[in-house]
C-alpha positions in Angstrom: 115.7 111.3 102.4 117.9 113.4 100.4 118.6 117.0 102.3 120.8 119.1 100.5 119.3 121.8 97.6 119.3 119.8 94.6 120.3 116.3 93.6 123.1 116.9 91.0 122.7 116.0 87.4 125.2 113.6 87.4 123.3 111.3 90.7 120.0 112.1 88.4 121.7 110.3 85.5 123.2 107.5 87.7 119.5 106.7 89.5 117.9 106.2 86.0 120.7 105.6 83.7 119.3 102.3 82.6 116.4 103.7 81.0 118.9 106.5 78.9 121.2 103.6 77.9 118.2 101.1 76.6 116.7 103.9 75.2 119.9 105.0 72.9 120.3 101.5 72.1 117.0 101.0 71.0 116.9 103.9 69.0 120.8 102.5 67.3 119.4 99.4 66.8 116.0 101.0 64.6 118.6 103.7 62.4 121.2 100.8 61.7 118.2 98.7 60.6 117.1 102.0 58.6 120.1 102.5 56.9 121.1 98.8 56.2 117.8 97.9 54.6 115.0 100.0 52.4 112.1 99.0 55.4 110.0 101.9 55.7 110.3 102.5 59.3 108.8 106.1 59.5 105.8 106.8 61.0 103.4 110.1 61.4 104.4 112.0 64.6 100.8 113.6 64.6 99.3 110.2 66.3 102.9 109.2 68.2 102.4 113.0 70.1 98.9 112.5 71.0 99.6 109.0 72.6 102.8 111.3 74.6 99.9 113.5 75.8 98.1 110.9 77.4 101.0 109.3 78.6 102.3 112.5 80.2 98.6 113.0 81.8 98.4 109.4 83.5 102.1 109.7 84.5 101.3 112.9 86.3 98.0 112.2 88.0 100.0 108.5 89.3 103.1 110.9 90.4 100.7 113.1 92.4 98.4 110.3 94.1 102.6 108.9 94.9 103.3 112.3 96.7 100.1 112.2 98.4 101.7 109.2 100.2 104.7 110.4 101.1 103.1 113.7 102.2 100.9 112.2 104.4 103.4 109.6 105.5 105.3 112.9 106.4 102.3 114.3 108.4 102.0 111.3 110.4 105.1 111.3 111.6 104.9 114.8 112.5 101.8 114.8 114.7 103.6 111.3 116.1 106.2 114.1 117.0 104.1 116.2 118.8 101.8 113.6 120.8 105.0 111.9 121.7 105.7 115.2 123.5 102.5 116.0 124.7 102.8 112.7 126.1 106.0 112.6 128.4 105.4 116.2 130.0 101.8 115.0 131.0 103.2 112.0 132.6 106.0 113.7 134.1 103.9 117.0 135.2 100.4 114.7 136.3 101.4 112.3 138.4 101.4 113.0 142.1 102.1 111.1 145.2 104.4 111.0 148.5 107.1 108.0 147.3 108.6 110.4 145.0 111.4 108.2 144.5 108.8 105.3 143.2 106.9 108.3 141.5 109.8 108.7 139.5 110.3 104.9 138.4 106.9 105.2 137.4 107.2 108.2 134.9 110.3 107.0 133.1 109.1 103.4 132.9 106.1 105.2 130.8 108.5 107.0 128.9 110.6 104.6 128.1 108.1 102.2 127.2 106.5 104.7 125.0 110.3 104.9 123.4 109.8 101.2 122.9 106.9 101.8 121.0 108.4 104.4 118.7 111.1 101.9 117.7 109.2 98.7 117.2 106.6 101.1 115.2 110.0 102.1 112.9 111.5 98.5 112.5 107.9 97.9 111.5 107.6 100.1 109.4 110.9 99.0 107.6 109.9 95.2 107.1 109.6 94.3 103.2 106.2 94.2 100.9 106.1 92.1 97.8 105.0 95.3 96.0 108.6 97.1 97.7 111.1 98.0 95.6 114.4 95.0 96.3 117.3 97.4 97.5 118.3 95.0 100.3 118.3 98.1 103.5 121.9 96.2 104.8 123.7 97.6 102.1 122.6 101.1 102.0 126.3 101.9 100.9 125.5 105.6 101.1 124.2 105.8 105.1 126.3 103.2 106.7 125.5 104.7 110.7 121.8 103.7 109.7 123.2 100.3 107.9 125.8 99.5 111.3 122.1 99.6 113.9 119.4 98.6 111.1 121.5 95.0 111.1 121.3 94.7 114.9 117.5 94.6 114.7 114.9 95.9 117.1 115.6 93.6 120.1 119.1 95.7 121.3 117.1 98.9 120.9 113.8 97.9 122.6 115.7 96.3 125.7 116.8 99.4 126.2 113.5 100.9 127.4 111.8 97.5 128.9 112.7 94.7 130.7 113.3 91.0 129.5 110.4 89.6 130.4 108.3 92.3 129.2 110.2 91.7 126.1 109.5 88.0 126.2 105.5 88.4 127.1 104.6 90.9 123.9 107.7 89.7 121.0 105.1 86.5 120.9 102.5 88.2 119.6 101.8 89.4 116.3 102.1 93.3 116.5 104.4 94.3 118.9 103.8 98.0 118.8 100.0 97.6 119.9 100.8 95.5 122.7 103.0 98.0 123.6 100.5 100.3 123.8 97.9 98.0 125.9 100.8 98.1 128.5 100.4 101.6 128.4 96.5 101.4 129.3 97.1 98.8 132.0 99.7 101.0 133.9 97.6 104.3 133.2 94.5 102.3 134.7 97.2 101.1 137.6 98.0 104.8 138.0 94.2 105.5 138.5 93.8 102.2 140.7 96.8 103.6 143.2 95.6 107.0 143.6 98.1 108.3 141.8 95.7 110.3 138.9 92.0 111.7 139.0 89.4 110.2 136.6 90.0 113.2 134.1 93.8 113.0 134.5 93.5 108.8 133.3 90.8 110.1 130.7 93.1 112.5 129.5 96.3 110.2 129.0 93.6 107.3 127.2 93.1 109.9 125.1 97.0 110.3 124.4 97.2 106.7 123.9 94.1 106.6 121.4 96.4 109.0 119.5 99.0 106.8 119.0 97.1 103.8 118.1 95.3 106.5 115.1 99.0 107.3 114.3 100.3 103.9 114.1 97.1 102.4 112.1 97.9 105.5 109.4 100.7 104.3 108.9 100.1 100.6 108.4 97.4 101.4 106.3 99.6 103.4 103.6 102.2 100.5 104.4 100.4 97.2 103.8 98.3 99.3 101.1 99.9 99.8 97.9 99.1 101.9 95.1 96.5 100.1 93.4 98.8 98.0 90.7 96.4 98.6 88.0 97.2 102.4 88.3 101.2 102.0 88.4 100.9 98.8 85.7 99.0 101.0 83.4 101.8 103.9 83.7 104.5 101.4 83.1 103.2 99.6 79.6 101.9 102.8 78.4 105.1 104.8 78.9 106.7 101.3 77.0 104.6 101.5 74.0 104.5 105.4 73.5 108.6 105.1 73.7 108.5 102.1 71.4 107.6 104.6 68.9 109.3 107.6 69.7 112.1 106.6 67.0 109.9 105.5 64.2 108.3 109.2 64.7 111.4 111.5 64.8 112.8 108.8 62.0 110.2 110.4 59.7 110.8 114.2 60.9 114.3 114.1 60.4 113.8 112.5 56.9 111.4 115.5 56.2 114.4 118.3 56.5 117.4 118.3 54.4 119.3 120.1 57.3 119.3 117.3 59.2 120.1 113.9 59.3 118.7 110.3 60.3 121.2 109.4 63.0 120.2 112.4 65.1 117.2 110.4 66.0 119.0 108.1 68.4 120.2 111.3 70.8 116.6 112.9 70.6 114.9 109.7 70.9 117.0 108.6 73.8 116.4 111.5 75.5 112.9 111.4 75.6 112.8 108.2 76.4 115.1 109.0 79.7 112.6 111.5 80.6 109.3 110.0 80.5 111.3 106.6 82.5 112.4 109.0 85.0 108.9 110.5 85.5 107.6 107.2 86.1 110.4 106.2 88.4 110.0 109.4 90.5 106.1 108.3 91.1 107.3 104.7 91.7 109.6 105.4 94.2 107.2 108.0 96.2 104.4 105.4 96.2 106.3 103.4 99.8 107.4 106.2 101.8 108.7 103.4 104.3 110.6 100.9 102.3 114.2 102.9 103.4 115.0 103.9 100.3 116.3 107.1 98.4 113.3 109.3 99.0 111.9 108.1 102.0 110.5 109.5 105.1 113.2 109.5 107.5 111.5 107.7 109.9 114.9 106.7 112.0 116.2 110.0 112.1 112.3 111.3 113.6 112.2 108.5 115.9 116.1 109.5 117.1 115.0 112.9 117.7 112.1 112.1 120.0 114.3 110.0 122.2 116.4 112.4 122.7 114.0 114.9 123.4 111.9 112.9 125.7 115.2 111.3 127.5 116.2 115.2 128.2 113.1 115.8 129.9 113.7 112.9 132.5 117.4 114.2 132.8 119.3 110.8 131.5 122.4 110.8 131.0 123.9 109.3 128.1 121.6 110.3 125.4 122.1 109.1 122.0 122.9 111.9 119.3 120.9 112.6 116.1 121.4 110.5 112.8 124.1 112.3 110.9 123.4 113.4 107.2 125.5 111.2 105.3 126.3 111.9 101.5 123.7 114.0 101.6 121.0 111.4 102.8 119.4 110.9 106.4 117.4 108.3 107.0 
């Protein structure tokens, strides 16, 4: 996620500058035809506008149902925020007994497992769709901290918060992050079991764990749902064809006015071109708020700041600091 005020005009440019240079070459290619050979290439504006109307229209309701994703993408991860804190002061304020010194291997074995969780939920959240976009996350040249842990993988940063063989017993099965979570309901029922909670005090903390299961299930559901394709196809070739024409209709209102000349068609065309490519490309990268690109949420930076908030409460030492903002990005 970018984080400073504005993107310059210059990183604009550079995002989307394949569309402005095929576009001014298109539009060279149509005036040096023009001007080489007596093929009427002009065409009415009146109809070539109308189609940029609708175009404009479709490209605006697909850029707003691609915000919706990220926005709510964004929600998730703030409520995941907030039940991750409800969480670790329940356990650490709830749970009463005489061993405090096993009382308190208890509590931070729930925390940290419920760390555990936040990070296989983010690694996740990271693995690649076929519908994704194909930046390759090792060589995010503009975050390298995120680049240097993202290549370790998940294991190093799990094994951190739960043993081996708990490691071992859940990696085998096919979603490690709900597993995760069903050791979570066996220990709160162990809790219970011991004496250790009351019946409203486990009901409570189920609850808490039913919240995290609707959080993580959001968020697979916009992950391993895309944008229908027939919405984002339809974007794509009708933003084609409408620029297809662009030059044939500015060809034939700069032939109209004796002021101006032919060849100022390719700067005008390929300027409009850029714009209604870049439209496009702003809903298509909003559509996969997880995929770790440009725009996305930064779901490493969120999980980072839980752990340290939650590793603070049990008094650790060591704590890991935030994800710095690098060029501008955090991730």
């Amino acid at each position: 996620m970018y984080v400073k005020r504005y993107y310059s005009l210059g990183m604009t440019v550079r995002w989307s500058r394949k569309s402005l240079y095929l576009g001014l070459l298109y539009s060279t290619i149509i005036i040096i035809i023009y001007e080489l050979t007596s093929i009427p290439f002009t065409l009415p504006w009146q109809p070539i506008s109308v189609i940029g109307i609708a175009v404009a229209f479709y490209l605006g309701f697909k850029n707003n149902s691609s915000y919706d994703r990220t926005w709510e993408a964004r929600k998730i991860w703030g409520a995941i925020v907030n039940d991750s804190r409800t969480f670790a002061t329940g356990v650490l304020s709830l749970l009463d007994g005489e061993n405090q010194e096993d009382l308190s291997r208890v509590k931070k074995e729930l925390v940290y497992r419920h760390l555990a969780w936040l990070i296989s939920l983010k690694y996740s959240l990271r693995a690649k769709r076929s519908w994704e976009h194909n930046e390759d996350p090792y060589k995010l040249t503009f975050a390298p901290t995120f680049v240097a842990e993202f290549k370790s993988g998940y294991k190093p940063e799990v094994l951190q918060y739960i043993s081996k063989e708990e490691f071992d017993k859940l990696s085998i099965k096919s979603n490690f992050a709900t597993q995760l979570l069903h050791e979570q309901s066996k220990a709160i029922q162990k809790l219970k079991t011991d004496g250790i909670i009351s019946d409203y005090k486990q009901v409570w903390l189920h609850q808490l764990i039913g919240k995290h299961y609707d959080n993580q299930g959001k968020c697979e559901r916009i992950k391993n749902f895309p944008l229908p394709r027939q919405y984002a196809s339809t974007a794509l070739w009708m933003t084609y064809v409408f620029c297809s024409l662009i030059p044939f209709g500015l060809l034939s209102l700069f032939e109209e006015s004796s002021a101006l000349h032919a060849w100022l068609t390719i700067p005008f065309s390929g300027l409009i071109i850029w714009v209604f490519f870049l439209m496009d490309r702003i809903g298509d990268y909003s559509e996969n708020p997880f995929e770790a690109s440009y725009n996305d949420i930064p779901i490493a930076s969120i999980t980072r700041t839980i752990e340290i908030d939650l590793r603070e409460m049990l008094g650790d030492n060591d704590i890991p600091e935030p994800y710095p903002v690098e060029n501008g990005f955090l991730m």
